[in-house]
ChimeraX commands (.cxc) that place a marker at each C-alpha (Angstrom):
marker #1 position 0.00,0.00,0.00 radius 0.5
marker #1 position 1.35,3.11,-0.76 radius 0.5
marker #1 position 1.40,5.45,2.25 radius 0.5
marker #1 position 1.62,8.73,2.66 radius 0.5
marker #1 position 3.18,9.09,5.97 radius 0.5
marker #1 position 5.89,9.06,7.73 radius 0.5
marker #1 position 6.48,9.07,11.45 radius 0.5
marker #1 position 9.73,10.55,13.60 radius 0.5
marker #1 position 10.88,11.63,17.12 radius 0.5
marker #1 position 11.95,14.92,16.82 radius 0.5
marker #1 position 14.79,15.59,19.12 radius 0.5
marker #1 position 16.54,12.72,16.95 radius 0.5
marker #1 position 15.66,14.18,13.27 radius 0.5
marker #1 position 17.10,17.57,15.29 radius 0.5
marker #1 position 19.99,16.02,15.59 radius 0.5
marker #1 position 20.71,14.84,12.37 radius 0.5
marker #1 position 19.36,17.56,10.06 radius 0.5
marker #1 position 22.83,18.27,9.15 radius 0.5
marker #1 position 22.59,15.93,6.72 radius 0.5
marker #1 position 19.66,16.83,5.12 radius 0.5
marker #1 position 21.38,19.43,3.46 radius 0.5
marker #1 position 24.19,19.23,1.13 radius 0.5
marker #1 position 27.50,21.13,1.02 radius 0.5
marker #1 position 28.55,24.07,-0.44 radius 0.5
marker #1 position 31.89,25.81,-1.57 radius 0.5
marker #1 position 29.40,29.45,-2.20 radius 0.5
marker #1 position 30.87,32.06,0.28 radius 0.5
marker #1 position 28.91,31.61,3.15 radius 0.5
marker #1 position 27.74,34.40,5.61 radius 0.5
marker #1 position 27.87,34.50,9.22 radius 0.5
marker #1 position 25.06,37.20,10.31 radius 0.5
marker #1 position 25.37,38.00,14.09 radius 0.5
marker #1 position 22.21,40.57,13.63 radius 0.5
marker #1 position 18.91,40.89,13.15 radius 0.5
marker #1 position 17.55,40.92,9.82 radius 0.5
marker #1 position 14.93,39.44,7.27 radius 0.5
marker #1 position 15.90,36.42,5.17 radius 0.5
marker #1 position 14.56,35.31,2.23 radius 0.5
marker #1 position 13.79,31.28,2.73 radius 0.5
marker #1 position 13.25,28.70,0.20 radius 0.5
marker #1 position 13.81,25.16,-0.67 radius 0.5
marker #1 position 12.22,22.01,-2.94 radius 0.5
marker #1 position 9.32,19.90,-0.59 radius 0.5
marker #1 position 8.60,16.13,-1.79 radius 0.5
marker #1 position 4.60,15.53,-2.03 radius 0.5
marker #1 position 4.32,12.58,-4.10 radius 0.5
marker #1 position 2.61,10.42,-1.46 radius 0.5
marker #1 position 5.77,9.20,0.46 radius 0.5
marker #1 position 6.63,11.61,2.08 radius 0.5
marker #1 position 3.64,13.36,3.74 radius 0.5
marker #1 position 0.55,14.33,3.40 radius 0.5
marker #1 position -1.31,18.12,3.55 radius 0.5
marker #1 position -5.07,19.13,3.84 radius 0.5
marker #1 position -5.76,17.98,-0.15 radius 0.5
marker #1 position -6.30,14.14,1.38 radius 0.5
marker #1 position -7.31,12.04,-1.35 radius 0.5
marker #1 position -8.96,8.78,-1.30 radius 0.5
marker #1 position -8.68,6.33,-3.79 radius 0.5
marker #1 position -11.37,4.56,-5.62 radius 0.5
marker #1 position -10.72,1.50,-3.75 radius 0.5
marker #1 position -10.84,3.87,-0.38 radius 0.5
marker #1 position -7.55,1.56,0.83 radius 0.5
marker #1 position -4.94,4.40,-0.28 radius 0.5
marker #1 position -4.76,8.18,0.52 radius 0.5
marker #1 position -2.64,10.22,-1.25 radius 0.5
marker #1 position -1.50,14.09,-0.47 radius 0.5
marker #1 position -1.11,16.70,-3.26 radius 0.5
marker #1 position -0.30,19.96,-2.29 radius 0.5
marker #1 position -2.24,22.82,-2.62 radius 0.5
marker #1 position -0.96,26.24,-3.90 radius 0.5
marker #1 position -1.10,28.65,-0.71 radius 0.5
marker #1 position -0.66,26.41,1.46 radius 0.5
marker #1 position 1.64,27.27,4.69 radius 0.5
marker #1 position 4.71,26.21,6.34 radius 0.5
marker #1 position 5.65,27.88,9.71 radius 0.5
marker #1 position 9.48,28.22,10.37 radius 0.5
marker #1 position 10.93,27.79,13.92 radius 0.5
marker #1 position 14.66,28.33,15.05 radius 0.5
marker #1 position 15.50,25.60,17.87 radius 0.5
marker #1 position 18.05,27.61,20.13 radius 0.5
marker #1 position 18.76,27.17,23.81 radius 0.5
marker #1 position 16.14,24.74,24.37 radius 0.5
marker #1 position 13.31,26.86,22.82 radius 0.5
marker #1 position 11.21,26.76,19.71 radius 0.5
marker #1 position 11.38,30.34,18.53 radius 0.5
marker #1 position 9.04,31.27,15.28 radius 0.5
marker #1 position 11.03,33.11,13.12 radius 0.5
marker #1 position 8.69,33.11,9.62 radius 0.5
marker #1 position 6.38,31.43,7.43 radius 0.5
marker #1 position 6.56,29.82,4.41 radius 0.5
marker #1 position 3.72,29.03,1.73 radius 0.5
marker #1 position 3.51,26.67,-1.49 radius 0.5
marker #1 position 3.94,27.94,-4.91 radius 0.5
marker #1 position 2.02,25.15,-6.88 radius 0.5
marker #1 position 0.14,21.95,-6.79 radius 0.5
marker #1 position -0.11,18.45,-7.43 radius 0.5
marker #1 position 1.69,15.50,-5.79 radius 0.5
marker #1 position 4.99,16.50,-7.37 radius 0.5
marker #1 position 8.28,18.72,-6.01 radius 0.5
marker #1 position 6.83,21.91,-5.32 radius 0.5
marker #1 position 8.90,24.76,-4.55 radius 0.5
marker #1 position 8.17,26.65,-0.47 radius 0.5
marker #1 position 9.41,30.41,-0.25 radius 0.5
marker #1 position 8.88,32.63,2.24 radius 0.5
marker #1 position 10.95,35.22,4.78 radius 0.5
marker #1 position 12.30,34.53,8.04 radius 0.5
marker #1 position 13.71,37.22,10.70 radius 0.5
marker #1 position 15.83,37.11,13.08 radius 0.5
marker #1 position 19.88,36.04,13.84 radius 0.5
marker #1 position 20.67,33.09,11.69 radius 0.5
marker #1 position 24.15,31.42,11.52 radius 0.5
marker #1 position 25.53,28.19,9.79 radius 0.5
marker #1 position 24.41,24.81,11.71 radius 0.5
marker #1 position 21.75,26.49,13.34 radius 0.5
marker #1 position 18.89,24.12,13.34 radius 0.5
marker #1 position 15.63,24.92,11.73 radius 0.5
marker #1 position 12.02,23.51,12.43 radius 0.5
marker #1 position 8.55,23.50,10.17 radius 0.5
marker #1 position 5.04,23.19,10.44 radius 0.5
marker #1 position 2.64,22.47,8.35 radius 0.5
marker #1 position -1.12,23.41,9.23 radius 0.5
marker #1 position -0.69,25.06,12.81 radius 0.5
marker #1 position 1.70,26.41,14.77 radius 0.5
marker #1 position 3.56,23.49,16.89 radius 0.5
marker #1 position -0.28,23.22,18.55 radius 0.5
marker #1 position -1.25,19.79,17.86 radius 0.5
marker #1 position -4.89,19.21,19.19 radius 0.5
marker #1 position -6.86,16.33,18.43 radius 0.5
marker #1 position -10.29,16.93,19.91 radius 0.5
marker #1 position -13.05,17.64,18.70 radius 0.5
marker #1 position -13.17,15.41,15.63 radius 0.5
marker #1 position -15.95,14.72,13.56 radius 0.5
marker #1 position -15.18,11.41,11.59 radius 0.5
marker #1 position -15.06,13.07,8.59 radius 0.5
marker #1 position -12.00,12.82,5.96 radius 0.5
marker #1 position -12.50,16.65,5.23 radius 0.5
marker #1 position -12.62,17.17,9.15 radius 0.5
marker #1 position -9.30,15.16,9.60 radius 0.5
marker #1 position -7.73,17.19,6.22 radius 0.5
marker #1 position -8.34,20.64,7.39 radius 0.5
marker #1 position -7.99,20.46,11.04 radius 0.5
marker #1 position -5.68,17.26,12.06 radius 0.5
marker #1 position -3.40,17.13,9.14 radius 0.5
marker #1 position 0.02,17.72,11.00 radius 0.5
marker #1 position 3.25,17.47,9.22 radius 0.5
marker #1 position 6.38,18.80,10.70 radius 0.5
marker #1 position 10.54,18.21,9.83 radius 0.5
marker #1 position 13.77,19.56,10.81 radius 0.5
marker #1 position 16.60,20.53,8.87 radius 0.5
marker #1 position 20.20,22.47,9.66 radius 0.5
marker #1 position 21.10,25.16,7.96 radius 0.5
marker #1 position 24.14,24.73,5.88 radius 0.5
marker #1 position 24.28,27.83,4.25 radius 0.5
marker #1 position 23.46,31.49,3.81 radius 0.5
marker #1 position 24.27,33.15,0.73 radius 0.5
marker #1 position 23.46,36.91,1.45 radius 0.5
marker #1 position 20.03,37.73,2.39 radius 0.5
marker #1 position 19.00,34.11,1.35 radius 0.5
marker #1 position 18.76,30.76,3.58 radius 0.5
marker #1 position 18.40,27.85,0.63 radius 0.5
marker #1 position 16.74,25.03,2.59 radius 0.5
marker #1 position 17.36,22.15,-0.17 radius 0.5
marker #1 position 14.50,19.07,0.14 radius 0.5
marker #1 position 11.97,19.70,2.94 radius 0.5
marker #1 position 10.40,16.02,4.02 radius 0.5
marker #1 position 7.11,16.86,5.95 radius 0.5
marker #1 position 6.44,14.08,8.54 radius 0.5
marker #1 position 3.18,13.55,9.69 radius 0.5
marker #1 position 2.02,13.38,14.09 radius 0.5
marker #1 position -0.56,10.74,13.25 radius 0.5
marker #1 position -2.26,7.81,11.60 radius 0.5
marker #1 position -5.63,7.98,9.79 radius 0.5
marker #1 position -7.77,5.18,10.93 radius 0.5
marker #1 position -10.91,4.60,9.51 radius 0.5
marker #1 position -13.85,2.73,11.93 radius 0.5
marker #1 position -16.37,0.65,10.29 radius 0.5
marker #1 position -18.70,0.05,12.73 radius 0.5
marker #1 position -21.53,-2.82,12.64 radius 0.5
marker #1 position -23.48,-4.50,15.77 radius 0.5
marker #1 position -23.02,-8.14,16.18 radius 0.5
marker #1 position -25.89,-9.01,13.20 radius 0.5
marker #1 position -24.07,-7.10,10.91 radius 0.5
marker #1 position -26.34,-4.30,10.52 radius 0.5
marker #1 position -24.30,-0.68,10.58 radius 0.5
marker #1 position -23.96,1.34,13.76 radius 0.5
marker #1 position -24.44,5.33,13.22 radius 0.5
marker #1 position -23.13,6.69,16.49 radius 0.5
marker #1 position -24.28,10.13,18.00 radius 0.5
marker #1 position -21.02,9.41,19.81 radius 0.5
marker #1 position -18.01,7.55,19.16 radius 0.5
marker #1 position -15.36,7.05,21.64 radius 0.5
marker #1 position -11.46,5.26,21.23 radius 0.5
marker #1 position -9.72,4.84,24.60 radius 0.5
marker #1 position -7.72,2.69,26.06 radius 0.5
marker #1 position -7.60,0.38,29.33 radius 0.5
marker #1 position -4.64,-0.14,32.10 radius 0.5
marker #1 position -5.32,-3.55,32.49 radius 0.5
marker #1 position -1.64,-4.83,33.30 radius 0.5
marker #1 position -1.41,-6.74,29.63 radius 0.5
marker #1 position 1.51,-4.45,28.31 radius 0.5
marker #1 position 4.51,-2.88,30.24 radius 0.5
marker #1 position 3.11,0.39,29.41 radius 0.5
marker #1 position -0.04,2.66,29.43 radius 0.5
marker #1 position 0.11,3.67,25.90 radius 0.5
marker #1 position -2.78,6.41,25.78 radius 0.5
marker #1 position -3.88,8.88,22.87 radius 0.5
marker #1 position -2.53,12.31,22.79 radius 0.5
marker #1 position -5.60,14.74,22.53 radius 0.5
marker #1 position -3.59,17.73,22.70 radius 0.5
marker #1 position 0.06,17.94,22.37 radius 0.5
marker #1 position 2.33,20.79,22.61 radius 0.5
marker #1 position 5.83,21.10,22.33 radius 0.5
marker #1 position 7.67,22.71,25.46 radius 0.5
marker #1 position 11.26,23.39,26.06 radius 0.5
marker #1 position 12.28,20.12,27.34 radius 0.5
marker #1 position 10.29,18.03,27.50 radius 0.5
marker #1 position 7.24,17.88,24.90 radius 0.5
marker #1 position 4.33,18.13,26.86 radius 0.5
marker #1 position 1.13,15.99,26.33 radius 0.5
marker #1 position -2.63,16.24,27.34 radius 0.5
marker #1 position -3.98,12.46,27.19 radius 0.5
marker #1 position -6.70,10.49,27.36 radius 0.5
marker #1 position -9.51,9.55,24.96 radius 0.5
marker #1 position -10.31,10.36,21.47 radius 0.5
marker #1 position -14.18,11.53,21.35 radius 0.5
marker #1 position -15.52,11.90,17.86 radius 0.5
marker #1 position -19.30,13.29,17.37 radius 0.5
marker #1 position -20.42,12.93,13.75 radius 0.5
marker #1 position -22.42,15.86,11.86 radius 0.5
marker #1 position -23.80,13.42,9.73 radius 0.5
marker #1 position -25.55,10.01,10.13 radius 0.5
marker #1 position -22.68,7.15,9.16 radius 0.5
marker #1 position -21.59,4.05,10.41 radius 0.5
marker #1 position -17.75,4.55,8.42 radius 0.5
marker #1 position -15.65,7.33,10.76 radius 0.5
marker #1 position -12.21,8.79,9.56 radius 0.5
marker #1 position -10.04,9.82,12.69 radius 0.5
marker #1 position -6.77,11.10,13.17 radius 0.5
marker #1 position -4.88,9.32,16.12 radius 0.5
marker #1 position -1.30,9.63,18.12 radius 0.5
marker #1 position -0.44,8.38,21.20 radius 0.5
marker #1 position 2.37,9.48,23.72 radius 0.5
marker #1 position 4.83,6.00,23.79 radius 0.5
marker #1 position 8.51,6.75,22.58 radius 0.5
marker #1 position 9.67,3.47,22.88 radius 0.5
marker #1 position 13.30,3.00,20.84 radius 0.5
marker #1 position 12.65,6.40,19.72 radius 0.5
marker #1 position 10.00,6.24,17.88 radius 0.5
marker #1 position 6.72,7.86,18.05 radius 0.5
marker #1 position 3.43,5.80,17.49 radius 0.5
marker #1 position 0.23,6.14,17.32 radius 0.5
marker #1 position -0.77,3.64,19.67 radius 0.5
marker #1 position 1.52,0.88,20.89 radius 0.5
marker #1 position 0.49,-2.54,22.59 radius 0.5
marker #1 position -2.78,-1.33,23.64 radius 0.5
marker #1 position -5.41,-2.53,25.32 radius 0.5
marker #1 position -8.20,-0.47,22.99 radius 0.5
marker #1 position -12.10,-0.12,24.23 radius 0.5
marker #1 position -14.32,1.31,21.86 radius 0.5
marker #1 position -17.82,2.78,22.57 radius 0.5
marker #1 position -20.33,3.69,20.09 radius 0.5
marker #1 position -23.41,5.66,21.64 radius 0.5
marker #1 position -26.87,5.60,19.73 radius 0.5
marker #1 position -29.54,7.50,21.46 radius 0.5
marker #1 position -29.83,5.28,24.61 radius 0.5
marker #1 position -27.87,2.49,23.29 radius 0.5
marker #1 position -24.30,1.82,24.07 radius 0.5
marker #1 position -22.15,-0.60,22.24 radius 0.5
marker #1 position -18.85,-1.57,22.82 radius 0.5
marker #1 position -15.68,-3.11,21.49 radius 0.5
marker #1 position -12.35,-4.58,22.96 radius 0.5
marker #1 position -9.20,-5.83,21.39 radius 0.5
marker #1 position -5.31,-6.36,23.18 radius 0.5
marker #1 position -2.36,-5.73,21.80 radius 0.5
marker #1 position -3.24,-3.09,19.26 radius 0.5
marker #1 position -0.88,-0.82,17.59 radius 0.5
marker #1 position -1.72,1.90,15.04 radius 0.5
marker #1 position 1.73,3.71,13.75 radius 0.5
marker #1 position 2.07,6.94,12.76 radius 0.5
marker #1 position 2.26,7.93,9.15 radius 0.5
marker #1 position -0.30,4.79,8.29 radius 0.5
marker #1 position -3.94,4.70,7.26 radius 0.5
marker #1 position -5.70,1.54,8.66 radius 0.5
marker #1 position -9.17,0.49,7.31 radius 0.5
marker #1 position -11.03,-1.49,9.87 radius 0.5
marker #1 position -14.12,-3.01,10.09 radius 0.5
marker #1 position -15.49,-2.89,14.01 radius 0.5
marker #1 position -18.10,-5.84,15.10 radius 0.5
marker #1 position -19.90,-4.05,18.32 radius 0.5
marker #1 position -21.56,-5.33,21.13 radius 0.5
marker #1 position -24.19,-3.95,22.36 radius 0.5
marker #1 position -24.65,-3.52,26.56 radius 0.5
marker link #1:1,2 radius 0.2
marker link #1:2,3 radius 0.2
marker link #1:3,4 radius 0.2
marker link #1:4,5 radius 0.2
marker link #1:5,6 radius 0.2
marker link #1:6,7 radius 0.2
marker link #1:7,8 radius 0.2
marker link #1:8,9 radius 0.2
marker link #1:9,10 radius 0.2
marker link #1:10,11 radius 0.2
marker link #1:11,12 radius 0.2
marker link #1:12,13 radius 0.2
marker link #1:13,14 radius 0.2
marker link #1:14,15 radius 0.2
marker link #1:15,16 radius 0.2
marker link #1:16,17 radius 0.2
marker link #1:17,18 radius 0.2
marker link #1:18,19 radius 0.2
marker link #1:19,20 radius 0.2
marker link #1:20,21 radius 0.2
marker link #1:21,22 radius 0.2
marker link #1:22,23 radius 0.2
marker link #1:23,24 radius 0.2
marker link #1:24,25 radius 0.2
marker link #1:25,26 radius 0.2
marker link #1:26,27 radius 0.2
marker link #1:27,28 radius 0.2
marker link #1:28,29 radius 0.2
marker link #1:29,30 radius 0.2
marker link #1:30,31 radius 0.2
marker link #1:31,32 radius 0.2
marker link #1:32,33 radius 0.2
marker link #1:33,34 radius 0.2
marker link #1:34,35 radius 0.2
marker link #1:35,36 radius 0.2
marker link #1:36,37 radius 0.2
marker link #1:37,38 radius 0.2
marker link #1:38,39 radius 0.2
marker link #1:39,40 radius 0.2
marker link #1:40,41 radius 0.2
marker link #1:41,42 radius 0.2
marker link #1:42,43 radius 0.2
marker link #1:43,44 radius 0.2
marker link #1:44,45 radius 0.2
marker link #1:45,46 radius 0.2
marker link #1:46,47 radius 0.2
marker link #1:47,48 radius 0.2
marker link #1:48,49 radius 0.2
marker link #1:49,50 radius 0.2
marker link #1:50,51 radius 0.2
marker link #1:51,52 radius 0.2
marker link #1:52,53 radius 0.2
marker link #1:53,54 radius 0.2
marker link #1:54,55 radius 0.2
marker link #1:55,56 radius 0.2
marker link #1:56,57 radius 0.2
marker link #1:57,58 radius 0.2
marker link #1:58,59 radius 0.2
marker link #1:59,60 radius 0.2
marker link #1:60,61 radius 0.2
marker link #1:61,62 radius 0.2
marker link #1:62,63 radius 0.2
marker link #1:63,64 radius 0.2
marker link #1:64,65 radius 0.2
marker link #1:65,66 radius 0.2
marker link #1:66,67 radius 0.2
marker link #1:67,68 radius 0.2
marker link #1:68,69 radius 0.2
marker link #1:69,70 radius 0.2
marker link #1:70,71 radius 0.2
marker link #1:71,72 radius 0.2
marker link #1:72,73 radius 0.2
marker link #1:73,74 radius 0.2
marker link #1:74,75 radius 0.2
marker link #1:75,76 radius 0.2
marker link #1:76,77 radius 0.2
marker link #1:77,78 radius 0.2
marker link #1:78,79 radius 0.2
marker link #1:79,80 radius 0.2
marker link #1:80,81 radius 0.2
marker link #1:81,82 radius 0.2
marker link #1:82,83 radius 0.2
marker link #1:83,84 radius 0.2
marker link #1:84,85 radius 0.2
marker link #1:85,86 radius 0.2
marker link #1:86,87 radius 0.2
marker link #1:87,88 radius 0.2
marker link #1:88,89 radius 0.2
marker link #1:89,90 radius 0.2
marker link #1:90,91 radius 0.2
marker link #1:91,92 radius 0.2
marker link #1:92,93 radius 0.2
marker link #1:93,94 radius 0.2
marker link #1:94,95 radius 0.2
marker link #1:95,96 radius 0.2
marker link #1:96,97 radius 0.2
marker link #1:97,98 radius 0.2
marker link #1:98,99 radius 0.2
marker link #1:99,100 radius 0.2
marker link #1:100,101 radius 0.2
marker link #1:101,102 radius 0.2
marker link #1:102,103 radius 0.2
marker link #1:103,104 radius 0.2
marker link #1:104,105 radius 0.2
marker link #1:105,106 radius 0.2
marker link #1:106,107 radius 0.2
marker link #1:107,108 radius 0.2
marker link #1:108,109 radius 0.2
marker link #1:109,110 radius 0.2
marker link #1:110,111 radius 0.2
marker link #1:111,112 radius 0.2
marker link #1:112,113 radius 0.2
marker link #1:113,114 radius 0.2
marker link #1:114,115 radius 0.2
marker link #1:115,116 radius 0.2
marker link #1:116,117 radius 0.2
marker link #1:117,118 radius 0.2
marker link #1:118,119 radius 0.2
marker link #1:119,120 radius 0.2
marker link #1:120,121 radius 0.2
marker link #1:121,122 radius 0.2
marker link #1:122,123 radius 0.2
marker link #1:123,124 radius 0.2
marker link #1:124,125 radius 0.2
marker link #1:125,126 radius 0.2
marker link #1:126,127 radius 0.2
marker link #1:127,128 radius 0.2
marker link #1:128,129 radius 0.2
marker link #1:129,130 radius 0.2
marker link #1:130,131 radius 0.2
marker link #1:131,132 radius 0.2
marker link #1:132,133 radius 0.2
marker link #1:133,134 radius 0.2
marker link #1:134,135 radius 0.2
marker link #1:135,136 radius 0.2
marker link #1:136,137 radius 0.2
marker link #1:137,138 radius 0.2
marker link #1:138,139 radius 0.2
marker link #1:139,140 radius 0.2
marker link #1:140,141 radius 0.2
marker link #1:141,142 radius 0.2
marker link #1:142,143 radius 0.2
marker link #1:143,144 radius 0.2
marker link #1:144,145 radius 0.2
marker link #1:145,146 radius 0.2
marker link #1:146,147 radius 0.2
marker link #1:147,148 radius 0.2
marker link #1:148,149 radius 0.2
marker link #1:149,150 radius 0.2
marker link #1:150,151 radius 0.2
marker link #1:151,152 radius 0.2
marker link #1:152,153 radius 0.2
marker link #1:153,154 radius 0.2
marker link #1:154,155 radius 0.2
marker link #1:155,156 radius 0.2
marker link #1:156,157 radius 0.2
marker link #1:157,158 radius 0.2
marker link #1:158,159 radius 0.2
marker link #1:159,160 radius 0.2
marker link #1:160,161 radius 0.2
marker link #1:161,162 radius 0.2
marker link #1:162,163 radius 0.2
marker link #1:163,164 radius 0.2
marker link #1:164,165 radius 0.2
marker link #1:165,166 radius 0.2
marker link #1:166,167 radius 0.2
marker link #1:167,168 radius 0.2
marker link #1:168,169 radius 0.2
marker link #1:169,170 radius 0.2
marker link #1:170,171 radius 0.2
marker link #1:171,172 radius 0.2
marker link #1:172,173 radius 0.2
marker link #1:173,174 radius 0.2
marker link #1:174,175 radius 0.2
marker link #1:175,176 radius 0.2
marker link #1:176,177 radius 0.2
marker link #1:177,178 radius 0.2
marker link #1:178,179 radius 0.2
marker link #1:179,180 radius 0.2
marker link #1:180,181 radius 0.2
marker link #1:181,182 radius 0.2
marker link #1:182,183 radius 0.2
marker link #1:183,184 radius 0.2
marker link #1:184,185 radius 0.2
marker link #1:185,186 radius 0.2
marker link #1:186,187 radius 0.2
marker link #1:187,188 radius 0.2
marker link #1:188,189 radius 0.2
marker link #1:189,190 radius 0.2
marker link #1:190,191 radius 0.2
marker link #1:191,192 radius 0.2
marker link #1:192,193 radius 0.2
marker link #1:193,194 radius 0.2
marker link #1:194,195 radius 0.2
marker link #1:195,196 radius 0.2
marker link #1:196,197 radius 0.2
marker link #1:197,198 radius 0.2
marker link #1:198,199 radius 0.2
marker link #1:199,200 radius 0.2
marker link #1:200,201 radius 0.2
marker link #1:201,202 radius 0.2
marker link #1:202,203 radius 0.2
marker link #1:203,204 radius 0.2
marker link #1:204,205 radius 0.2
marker link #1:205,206 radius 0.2
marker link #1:206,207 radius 0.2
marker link #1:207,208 radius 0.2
marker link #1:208,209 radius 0.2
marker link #1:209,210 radius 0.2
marker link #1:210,211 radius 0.2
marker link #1:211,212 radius 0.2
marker link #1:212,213 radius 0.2
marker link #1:213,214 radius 0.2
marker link #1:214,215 radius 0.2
marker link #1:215,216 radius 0.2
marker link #1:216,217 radius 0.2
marker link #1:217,218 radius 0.2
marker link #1:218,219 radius 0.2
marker link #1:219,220 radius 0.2
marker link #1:220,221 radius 0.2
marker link #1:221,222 radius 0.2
marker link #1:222,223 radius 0.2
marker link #1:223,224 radius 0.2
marker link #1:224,225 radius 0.2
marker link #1:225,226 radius 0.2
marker link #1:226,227 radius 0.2
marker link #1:227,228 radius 0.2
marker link #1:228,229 radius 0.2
marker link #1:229,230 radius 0.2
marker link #1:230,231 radius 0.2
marker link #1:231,232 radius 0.2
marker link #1:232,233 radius 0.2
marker link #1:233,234 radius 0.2
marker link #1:234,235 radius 0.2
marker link #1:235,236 radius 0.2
marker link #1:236,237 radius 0.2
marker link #1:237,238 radius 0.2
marker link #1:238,239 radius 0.2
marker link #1:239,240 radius 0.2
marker link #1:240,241 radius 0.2
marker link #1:241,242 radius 0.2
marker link #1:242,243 radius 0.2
marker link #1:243,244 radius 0.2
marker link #1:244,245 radius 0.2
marker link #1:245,246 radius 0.2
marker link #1:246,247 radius 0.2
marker link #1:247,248 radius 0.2
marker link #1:248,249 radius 0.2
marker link #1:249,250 radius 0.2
marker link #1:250,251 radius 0.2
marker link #1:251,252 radius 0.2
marker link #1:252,253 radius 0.2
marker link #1:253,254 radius 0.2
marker link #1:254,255 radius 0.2
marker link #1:255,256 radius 0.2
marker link #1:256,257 radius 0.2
marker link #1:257,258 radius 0.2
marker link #1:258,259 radius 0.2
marker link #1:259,260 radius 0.2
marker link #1:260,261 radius 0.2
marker link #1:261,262 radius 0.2
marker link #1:262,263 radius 0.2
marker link #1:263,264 radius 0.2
marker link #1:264,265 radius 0.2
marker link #1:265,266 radius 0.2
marker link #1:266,267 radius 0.2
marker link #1:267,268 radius 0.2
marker link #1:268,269 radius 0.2
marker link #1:269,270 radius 0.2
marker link #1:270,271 radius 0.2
marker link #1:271,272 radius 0.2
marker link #1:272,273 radius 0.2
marker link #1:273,274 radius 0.2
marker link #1:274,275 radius 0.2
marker link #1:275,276 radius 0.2
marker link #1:276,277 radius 0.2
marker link #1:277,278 radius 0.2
marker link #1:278,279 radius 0.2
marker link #1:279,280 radius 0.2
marker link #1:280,281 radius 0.2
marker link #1:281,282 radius 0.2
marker link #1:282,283 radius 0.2
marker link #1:283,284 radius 0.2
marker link #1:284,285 radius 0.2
marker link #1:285,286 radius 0.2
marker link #1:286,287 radius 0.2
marker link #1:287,288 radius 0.2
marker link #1:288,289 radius 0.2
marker link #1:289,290 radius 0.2
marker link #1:290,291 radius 0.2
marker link #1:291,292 radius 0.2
view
C-alpha cells in the first residue's frame, strides 16, 4: 500500500538535520544581527513523504494520497537554547503530488548549523479533539506534518533550505462500525480509549492535545471523542499516542483499545489487546460491536 506518511521523534531528526542538506563551496555568511531572510527550498509531495489538507482517497478507499495545494503554509521555527522560537512562514507555490517549490521570509539572527524547524497546518499546537469522523474534518484540522533541517548555508540575504520532508504526528484510521448481526452502527457518539489492564509494560494512551515545550514535549492524554455531523456508520479519525519506545513515536503501541459507540440510549462496545496503530499509516477497519 502506498502510504503517505511518515512518522519521527523529533529531538533525533534535530539532531541529524545536518545531513539533510548538502555542502557548499558558495561564500557563506555568518550574520550576528537581526535581519529578514529570504527562505526557500524544494518539498517532496508525491505520497511518500507526507501528506497536507488535499487528502485524497482512492477509488478503492484503501490508499490516501497528499497533493499539495498552492497557498498552502509552512511555519518556520529556530530551535536555540532549548526553545522553539518562530522566526517566519513559508507558503507553497504550486500543486499536485509532485516537487513543489516553499518560499517565504524569516527574521531574526541566523548562523551556519543552526537548526531549523517546520510546520505544516498550525503552529507546533497539535490538538486532536473535537473530531468529527469526517475525511474533510481530519484534512483541514488534524493534518500535521512537521521536519527539521540544519542550515548549511546562507548566501546573502538568502537561507536555501534544499528538500523539505514533511512528517506527519498521526495515523488515519478509519472505523467501520456494525453491531453483532451485521447491521451498521451510526453513532451520535463515538469514543477510542484505552484500558490499564496490566497486559503491556506500558499505558500507551492517545494524545488529545500535544504541545511542544522546552524540554520536554508536553502531552494532554486520554480519549479520542468523535461526534459525527452526519448520520454514518464509516468514521475517519486522526490518532497519536504518547509511547517513545526506541525512539520512535506511534500512534498507539500494545494497547489494550475499548471502543464505545453511543446511539440515542444504546451503548455498544468493542475490545481488542495488543493493538498498535503507527504513525504515518492509514488503517481500514471493520469494528463488530456489542451492544450492553
Amino acid at each position: 500500500m502506498k502510504n503517505s506518511f511518515i512518522s519521527f521523534p523529533c529531538a533525533a531528526l534535530l539532531a541529524c538535520a545536518a545531513a539533510v542538506l548538502p555542502a557548499c563551496s558558495e561564500k557563506q555568511e555568518m550574520p550576528s544581527e537581526e535581519k529578514t531572510y529570504t527562505i526557500s527550498g524544494e518539498a517532496d509531495k508525491d505520497g511518500k513523504f507526507s501528506f497536507t489538507k488535499a487528502l485524497e482517497l482512492s477509488s478503492d478507499e484503501m490508499t490516501l494520497t497528499a497533493p499539495w495545494e498552492k497557498g498552502e503554509k509552512v511555519y518556520v521555527y529556530l530551535y536555540k537554547n532549548g526553545q522553539y522560537q518562530k522566526k517566519g512562514m513559508m507558503e507553497c507555490q504550486g500543486s499536485g503530488t509532485g516537487t513543489v517549490n516553499l518560499t517565504g521570509s524569516v527574521s531574526g539572527s541566523f548562523s551556519v548549523n543552526d537548526n531549523l524547524l517546520f510546520s505544516y497546518l498550525h503552529e507546533l499546537t497539535f490538538d486532536y479533539s473535537g473530531q468529527t469522523g469526517d475525511l474533510e474534518d481530519v484534512a483541514k484540522n488534524y493534518d500535521y506534518a512537521v521536519t527539521g533541517a540544519s542550515i548549511s548555508r546562507i548566501v546573502g540575504e538568502t537561507i536555501p533550505v534544499g528538500m523539505i520532508r514533511m512528517e506527519s504526528q498521526q495515523c488515519i484510521v478509519k472505523f467501520t462500525l456494525k453491531d453483532e448481526e451485521g447491521n451498521p452502527i451510526c453513532p451520535d457518539r463515538f469514543t477510542i480509549d484505552t484500558v490499564n489492564d496490566g497486559t503491556s509494560d506500558t499505558y500507551p494512551q492517545f494524545a488529545k492535545l500535544f504541545v511542544p515545550s522546552a524540554n520536554p514535549w508536553v502531552w494532554e492524554c486520554g480519549p479520542v471523542e468523535v461526534v459525527p455531523r452526519k448520520k454514518t456508520n464509516e468514521l475517519f479519525v486522526a490518532l497519536t499516542g504518547n509511547y517513545t519506545g526506541s525512539g520512535i513515536l506511534y500512534g498507539l503501541y500494545n494497547a489494550h483499545l475499548l471502543l464505545t459507540a453511543v446511539v440515542g440510549n444504546d451503548v455498544y462496545t468493542y475490545e481488542k489487546q495488543n493493538v498498535t496503530f503507527n504513525n504515518n499509516k492509514y488503517y481500514v477497519i471493520e469494528v463488530d460491536m456489542k451492544k450492553q
